[in-house]
C-alpha positions in Angstrom: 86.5 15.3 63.1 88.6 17.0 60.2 87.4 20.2 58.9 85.7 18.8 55.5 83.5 16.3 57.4 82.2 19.2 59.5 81.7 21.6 56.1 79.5 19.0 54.6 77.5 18.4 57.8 76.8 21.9 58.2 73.4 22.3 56.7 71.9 19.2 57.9 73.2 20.1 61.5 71.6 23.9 61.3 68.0 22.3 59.8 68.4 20.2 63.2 68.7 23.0 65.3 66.0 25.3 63.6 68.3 27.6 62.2 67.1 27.6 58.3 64.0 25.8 56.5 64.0 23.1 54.5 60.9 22.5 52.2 60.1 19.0 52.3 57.7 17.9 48.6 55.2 15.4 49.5 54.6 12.4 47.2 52.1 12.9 44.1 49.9 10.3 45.4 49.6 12.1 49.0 48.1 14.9 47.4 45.2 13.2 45.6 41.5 14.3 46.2 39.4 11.3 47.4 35.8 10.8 47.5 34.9 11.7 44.0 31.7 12.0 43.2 29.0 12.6 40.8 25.2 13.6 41.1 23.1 13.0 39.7 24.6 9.5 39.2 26.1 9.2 36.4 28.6 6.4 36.3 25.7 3.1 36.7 26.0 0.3 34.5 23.1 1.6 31.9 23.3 4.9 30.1 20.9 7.4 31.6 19.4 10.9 30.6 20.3 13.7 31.8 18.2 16.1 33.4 19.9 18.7 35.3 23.4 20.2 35.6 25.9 17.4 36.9 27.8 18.1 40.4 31.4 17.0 41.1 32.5 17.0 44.6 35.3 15.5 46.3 37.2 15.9 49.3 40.8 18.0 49.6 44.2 15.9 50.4 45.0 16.9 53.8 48.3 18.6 55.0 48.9 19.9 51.6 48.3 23.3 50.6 46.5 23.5 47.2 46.5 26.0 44.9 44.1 24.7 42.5 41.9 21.7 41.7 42.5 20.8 37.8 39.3 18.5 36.2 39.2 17.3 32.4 36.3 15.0 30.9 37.1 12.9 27.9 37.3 9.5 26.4 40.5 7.9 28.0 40.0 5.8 31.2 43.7 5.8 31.2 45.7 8.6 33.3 46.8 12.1 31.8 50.0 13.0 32.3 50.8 16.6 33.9 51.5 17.5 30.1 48.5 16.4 29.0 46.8 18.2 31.8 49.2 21.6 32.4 47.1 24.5 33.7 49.6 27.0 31.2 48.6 25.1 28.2 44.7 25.4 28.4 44.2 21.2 28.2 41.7 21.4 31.4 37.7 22.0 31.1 37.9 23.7 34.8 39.9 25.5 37.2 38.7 25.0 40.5 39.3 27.5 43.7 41.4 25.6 46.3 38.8 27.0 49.0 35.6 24.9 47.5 35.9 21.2 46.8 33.4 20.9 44.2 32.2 22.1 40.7 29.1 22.3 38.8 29.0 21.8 35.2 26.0 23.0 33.4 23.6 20.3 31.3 24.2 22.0 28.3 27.4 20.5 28.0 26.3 17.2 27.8 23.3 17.4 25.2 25.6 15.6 22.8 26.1 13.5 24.3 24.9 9.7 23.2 26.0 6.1 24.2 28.2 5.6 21.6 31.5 6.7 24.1 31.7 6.5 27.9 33.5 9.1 29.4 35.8 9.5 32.4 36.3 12.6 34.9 40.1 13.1 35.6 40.9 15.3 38.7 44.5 16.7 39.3 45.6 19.3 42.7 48.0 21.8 42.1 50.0 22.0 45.3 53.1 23.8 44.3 53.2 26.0 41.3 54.4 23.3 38.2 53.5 20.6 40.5 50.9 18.1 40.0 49.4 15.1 41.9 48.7 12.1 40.0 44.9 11.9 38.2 42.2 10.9 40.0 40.1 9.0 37.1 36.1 8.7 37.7 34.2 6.9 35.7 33.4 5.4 33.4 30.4 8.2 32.6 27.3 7.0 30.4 25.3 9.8 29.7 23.1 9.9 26.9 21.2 12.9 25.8 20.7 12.1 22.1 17.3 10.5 21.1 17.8 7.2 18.7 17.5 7.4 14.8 17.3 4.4 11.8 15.6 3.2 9.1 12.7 1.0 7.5 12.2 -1.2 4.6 9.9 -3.0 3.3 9.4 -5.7 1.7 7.9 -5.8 -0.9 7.7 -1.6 -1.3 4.7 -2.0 -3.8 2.4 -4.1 -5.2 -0.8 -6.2 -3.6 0.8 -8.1 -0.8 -1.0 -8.8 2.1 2.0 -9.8 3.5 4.6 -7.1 3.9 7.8 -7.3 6.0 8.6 -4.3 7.8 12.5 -4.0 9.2 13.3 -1.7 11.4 17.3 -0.4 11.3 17.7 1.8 14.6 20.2 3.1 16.9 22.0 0.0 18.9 20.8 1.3 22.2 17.3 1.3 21.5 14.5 -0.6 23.8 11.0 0.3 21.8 9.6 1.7 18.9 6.2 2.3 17.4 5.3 2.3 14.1 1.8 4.5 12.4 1.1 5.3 8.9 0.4 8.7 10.7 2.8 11.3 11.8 0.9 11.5 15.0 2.9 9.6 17.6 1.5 6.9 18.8 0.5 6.9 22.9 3.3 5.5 24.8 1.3 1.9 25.6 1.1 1.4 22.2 5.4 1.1 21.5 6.8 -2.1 21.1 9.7 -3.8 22.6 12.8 -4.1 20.5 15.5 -6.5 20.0 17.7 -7.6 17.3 16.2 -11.2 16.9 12.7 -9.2 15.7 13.5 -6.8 13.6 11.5 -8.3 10.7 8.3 -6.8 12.6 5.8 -8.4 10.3 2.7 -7.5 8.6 1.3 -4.0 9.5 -0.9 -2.9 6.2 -4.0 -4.1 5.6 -4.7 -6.4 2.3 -5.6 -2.7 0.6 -5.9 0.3 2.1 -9.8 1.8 2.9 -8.6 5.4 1.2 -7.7 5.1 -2.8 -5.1 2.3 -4.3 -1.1 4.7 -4.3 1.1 6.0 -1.9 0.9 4.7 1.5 3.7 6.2 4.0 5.1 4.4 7.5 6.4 5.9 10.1 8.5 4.4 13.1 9.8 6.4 16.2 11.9 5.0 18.8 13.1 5.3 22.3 16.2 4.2 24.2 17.4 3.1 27.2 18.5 6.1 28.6 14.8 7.0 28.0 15.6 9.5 24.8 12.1 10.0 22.4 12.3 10.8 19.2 9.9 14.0 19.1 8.9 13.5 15.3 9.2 10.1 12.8 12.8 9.2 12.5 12.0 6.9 10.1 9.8 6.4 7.0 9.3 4.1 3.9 6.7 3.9 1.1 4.7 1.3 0.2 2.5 1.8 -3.0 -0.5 0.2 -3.8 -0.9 -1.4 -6.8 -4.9 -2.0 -8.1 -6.3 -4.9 -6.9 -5.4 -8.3 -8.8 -8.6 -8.5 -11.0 -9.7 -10.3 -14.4 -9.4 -8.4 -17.5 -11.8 -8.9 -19.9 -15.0 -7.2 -21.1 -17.6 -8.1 -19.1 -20.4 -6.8 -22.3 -22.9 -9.1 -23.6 -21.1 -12.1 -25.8 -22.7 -13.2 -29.3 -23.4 -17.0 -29.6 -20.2 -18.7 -31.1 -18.0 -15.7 -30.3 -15.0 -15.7 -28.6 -13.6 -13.1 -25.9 -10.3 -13.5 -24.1 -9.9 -12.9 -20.4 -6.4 -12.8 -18.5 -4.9 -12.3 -14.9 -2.1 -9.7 -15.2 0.2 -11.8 -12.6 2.5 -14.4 -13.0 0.2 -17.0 -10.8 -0.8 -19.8 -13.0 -4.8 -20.1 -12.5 -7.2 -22.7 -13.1 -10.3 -21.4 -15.7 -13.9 -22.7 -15.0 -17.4 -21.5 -16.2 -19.5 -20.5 -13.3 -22.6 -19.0 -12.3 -24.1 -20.7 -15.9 -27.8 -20.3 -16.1 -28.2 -22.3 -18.5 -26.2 -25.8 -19.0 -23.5 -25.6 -21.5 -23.7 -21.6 -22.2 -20.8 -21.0 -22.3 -17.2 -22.8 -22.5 -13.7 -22.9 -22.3 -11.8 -22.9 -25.8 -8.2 -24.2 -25.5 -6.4 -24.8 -22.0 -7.6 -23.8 -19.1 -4.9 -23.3 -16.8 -2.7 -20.3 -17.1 -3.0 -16.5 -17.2 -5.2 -16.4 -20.1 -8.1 -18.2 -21.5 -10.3 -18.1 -24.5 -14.1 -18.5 -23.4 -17.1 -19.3 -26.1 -20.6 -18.3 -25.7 -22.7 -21.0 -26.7 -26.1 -20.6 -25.9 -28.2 -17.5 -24.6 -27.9 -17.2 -21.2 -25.7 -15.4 -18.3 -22.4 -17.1 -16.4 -19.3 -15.5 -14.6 -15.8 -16.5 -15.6 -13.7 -17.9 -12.4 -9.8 -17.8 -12.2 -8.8 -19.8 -9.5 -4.6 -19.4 -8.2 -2.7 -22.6 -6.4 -2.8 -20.7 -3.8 -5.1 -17.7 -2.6 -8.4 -16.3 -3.1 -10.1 -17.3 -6.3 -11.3 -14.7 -8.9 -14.4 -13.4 -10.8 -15.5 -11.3 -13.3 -19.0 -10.0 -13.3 -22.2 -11.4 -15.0 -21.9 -11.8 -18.7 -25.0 -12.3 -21.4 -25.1 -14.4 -24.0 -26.8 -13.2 -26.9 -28.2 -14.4 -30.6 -25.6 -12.5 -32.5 -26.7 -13.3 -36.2 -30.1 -14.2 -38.3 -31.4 -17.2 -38.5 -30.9 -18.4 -42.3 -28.4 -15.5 -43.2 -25.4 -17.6 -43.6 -23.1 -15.0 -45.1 -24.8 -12.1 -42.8 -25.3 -10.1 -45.8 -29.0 -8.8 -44.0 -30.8 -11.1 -46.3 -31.8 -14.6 -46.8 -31.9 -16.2 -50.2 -30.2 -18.7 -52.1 -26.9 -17.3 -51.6 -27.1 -18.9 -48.2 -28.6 -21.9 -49.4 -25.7 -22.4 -52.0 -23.3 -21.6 -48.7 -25.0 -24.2 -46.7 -24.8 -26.7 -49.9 -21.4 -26.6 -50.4 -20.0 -26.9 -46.9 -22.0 -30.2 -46.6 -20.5 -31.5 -49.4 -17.0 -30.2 -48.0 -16.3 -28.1 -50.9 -16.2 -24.7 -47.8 -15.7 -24.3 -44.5 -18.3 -22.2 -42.6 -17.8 -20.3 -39.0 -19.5 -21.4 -36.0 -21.7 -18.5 -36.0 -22.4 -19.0 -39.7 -23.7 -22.9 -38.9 -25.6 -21.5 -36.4 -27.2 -19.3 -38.7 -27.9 -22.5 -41.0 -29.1 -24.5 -38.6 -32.8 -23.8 -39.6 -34.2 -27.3 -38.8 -32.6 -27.6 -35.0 -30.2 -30.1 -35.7 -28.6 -31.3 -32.7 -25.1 -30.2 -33.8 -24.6 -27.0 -35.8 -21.9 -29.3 -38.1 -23.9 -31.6 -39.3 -26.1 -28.6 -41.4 -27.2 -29.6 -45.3 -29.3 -29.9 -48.7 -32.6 -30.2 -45.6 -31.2 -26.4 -44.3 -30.9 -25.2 -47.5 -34.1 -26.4 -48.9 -35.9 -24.9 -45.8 -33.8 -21.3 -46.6 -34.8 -21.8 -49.9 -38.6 -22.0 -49.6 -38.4 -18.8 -47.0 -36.7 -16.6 -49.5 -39.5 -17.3 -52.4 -42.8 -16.7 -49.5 -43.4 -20.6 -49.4 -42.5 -20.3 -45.4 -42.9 -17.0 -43.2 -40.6 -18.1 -40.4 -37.9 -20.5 -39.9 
């Protein structure tokens, strides 16, 4: 054996025979911790609340003498690299003592958390100073300690519906909500369950509230499924009561051959009828009597109601309305007296050289005529003999 064989030989032969050490490096994934785990559980299928501080424990890689155990939680279910997770940069959450193999990390760190990330625990052991094993990834972690929010609408937000449509906007992870037109919370057997196919929740107001017609406010609260209550309404809308749909008109006592106008403020066409008459033919309709708006007579002395009636719905009414004798018998021209200018009136509308008012035939109908047009020289005769004392009445 030459000489330069035996040079280069040299070291391995005196590691042989004890006579200098030779530090061996394990592999990276020899020096992994095993075992991970986390209570209370964390890492189920469904988000869940968190309670209490979390515990991470795991057992040591054996044969390998640790300096430090290296843990990091955050969004990535991918592995760090040993930049990414260098105990001389400050890019770990804890530094764990090589002589304990687990960690507790207090709840407070996780009360932002919500289930709109999962997050993963990443584990590292420092066995040689610089020198990392690979990352042990746990997860993913669904921990949600944020209680859902959203929004209401309604529709319609004012007005006299009886129907209104409530929907409900919330938080995607939410299971129930309740809804009160208090801020009271409802009790818990009174929530509702909730899914996207229902979020048009229906009617909740009455046709009109028992307090006065305005402002009525709804309130919704909801809870998840990590179990997360909201403590106070997350949600509210308005809806705003709008009088009741009534007939306007004047419901005051109505002079024989006037007229008086009633009307539905609404754009639902109605159908106009006479009721309640207590006497046939007391009253009646002038014009159409479909539409928001109809002209109504009085005819005779007596009481009736006026009905508006909508293609769909309930019908309405107006109150009782009187029918009175609104002029004097004979005074034609309602001047307060009867003579033979309202003979002269009477004479020359029946020989069409006037035209009189319905009210002013009805005054010149002093012989009862069975229609107020066909009055002539017989009325004024009659009106004539009363305004020199030949009559006393007519």
């Amino acid at each position: 054996m030459n000489m330069m064989k035996m040079v280069r030989r040299l070291p391995v032969l005196m590691a042989i025979l004890g006579m200098v050490a030779v530090t061996v490096v394990p592999a990276r994934a020899a020096n992994e911790v095993t075992g991970v785990k986390l209570e209370p559980t964390v890492m189920s299928d469904q988000f869940v609340k968190l309670t209490e501080d979390l515990v991470v424990s795991w057992t040591a890689p054996s044969g390998v003498d640790v300096m430090n155990y290296l843990l990091k939680i955050n969004t990535s279910s991918a592995a760090l690299s040993d930049t990414d997770f260098n105990d001389t940069s400050g890019k770990y959450d804890y530094l764990v003592d090589p002589t304990v193999t687990s960690q507790i990390i207090p709840k407070s760190v996780f009360d932002s958390y919500d289930s709109n990330q999962l997050r993963y625990l990443h584990v590292k052991t420092l066995y040689v100073p610089g020198s990392f094993s690979s990352d042990v990834v746990a997860g993913p972690i669904r921990i949600d300690n944020v209680a859902p929010t959203g929004s209401i609408s309604l529709d319609p937000s004012s007005g006299s519906s009886t129907q209104i449509t409530i929907t409900l906007s919330p938080s995607t992870d939410t299971k129930y909500y309740w809804l009160s037109n208090s801020t009271t919370m409802p009790a818990d057997e009174a929530k509702q369950d909730y899914t996207a196919s229902n979020q048009a929740v229906g009617s909740f107001f009455p046709a009109y509230p028992d307090t006065a017609y305005g402002k009525v406010t709804l309130y919704a609260w909801f809870k998840d499924y990590a179990g997360n209550v909201s403590t106070a309404p997350t949600a509210q809308a308005d809806y705003t009561y709008a009088d009741p749909v009534a007939i306007q008109g004047s419901t005051s006592d109505l002079g024989v051959y006037a007229t008086r106008d009633f009307t539905v403020d609404q754009s639902t066409s109605y159908t106009w009828t006479i009721t309640d008459a207590s006497v046939e033919g007391v009253a009646v309709i002038s014009g159409s009597a479909s539409g928001a708006t109809v002209t109504v007579v009085g005819k005779k002395v007596g009481t009736f109601t006026v009905t508006a009636t909508p293609t769909s719905g309930t019908a309405l009414k107006t109150g009782t309305i009187t029918v009175v004798q609104s002029y004097t018998k004979g005074d034609v021209n309602n001047d307060g007296m009867i003579d033979s200018g309202d003979a002269i009136l009477i004479l020359r509308y029946s020989v069409g050289l006037t035209t009189l008012t319905d009210t002013q035939k009805a005054a010149g109908n002093v012989t009862n005529k069975a229609s107020n047009n066909d009055i002539d020289s017989g009325d004024a005769i009659v009106i004539l003999r009363y305004s020199v004392g030949l009559i006393t009445a007519l």
